[in-house]
N, C-alpha and C positions, 0 to 999 in steps of 0.2 A: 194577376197574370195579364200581361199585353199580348196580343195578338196582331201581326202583322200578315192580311189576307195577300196581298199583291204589294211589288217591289216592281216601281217603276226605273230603279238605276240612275238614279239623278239628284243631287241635290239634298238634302234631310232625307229622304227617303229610299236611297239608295242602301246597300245590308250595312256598309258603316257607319254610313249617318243614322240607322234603325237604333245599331248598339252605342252610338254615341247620345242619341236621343236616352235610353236606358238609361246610360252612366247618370246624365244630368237632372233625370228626374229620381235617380234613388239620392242624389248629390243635394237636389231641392227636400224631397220629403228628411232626409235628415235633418234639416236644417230645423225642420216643427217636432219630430219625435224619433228618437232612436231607431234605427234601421240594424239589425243581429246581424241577419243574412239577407244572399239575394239568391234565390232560385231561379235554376235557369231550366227546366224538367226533360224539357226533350236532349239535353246533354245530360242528365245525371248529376247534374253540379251545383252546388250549395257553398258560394261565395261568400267572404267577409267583405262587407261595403268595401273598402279598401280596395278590394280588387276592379268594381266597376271602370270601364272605360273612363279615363278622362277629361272624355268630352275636348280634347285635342284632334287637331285638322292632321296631326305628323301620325297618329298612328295607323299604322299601315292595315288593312283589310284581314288577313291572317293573322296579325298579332291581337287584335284588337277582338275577334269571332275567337281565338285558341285560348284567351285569355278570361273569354266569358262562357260564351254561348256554342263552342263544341269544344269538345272531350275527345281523346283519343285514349284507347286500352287495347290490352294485352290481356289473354290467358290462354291457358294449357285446355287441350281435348282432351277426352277420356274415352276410354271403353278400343273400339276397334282402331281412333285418329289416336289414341297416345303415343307420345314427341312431337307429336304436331300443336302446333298454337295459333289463334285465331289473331290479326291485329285491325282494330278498326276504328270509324269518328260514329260519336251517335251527336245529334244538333245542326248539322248540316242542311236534312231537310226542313226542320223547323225555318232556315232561311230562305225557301224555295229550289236548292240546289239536293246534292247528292253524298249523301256518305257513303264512304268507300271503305272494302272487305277486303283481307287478305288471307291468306292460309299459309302456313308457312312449315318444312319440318326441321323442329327444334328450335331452341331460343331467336328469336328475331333480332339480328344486326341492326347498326346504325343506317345499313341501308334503306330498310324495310320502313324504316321511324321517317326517315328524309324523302322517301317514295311518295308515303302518305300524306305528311304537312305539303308536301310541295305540290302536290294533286290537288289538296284542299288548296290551296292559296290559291292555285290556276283559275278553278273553280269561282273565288272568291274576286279575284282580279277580270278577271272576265267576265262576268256574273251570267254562265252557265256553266254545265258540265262538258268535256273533250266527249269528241264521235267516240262513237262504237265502235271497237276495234283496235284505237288508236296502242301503239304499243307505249310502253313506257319504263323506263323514262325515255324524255328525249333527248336529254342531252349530256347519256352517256350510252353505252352496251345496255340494247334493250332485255328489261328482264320480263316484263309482264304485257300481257294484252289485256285492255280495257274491255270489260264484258257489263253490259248491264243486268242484269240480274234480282232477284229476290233476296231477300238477307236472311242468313243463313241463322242468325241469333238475334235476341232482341226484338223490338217488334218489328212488325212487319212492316216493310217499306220499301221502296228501289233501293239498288245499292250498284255503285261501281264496284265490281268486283274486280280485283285484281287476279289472272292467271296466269300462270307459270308459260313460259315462253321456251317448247324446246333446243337446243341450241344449233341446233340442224333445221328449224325451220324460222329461225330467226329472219334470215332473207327473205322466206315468203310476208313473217311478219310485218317487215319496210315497209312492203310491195302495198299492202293491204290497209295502212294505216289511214284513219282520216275517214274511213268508210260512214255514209250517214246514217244514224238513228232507224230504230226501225218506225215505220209512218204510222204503228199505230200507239207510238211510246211520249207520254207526256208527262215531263219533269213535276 
């Protein structure tokens, strides 16, 4: 297992050049002994070599972390939340950043899926998490307010939580977006 303590954002060391570094060193050790799989644990994900990053400059930061090093899932609650289903990334903060929670009631739309990847990519492309508050998406009919929070499954970690945004406070929502972090919150 590698460990990556700090992420300077620059150059090899930046979160795509971390996982392109990966690709090429499971790319190298195959080359002396059969590689099965690649585990990647704080995603949950047990890769076929094949999958490793390419070790290519074109692939993009989200294709490159969705395709190794985080996971996103889906399931159903029970007990008092059933028709409700949770959707979320786990591997996120293994990169120093934030995975993000949803709640949702009933089957999660393609909305929900395109909320999340695009959240993460932000994330990824920016190499921090959006303010507290900010609603989202942006750049359509806001449906969620960005809350940081506890994770509700899983272990225990920060998580952007997504909240439902209601449609009569949506305008307050606008108003409010962008608000900073609380000063005693460290990614």
């Amino acid at each position: 297992t590698t460990m990556v303590s700090r992420y300077d954002r620059v150059g090899d060391s930046s979160r795509v050049g971390v996982l392109r570094l990966h690709g090429l060193a499971h790319q190298a050790l195959g080359e002396f002994a059969p590689v099965s799989a690649i585990y990647w644990p704080d995603a949950g994900r047990l890769l076929s070599p094949e999958a490793a990053p390419s070790g290519t400059v074109e692939d993009s930061a989200i294709a490159s972390a969705s395709s190794t090093a985080v996971n996103f899932r889906t399931f159903p609650l029970e007990g008092s939340e059933a028709g409700q289903y949770v959707c979320d990334s786990m591997g996120m903060d293994a990169l120093g950043l934030l995975d993000m929670q949803v709640t949702v009631d009933g089957e999660p739309d393609e909305e929900v899926s395109r909320a999340l990847y695009t959240l993460a990519a932000r994330q990824l492309e920016s190499d921090m998490p959006p303010d507290d508050g900010l609603v989202w998406p942006v750049d359509a009919p806001p449906r969620w307010r960005i809350v940081r929070a506890s994770a509700r499954f899983g272990r225990d970690r920060p998580v952007l939580r997504l909240e439902p945004i209601e449609a009569e406070g949506a305008s307050e929502a606008d108003e409010s977006a962008g608000s900073p972090p609380p000063s005693d919150f460290t990614p």
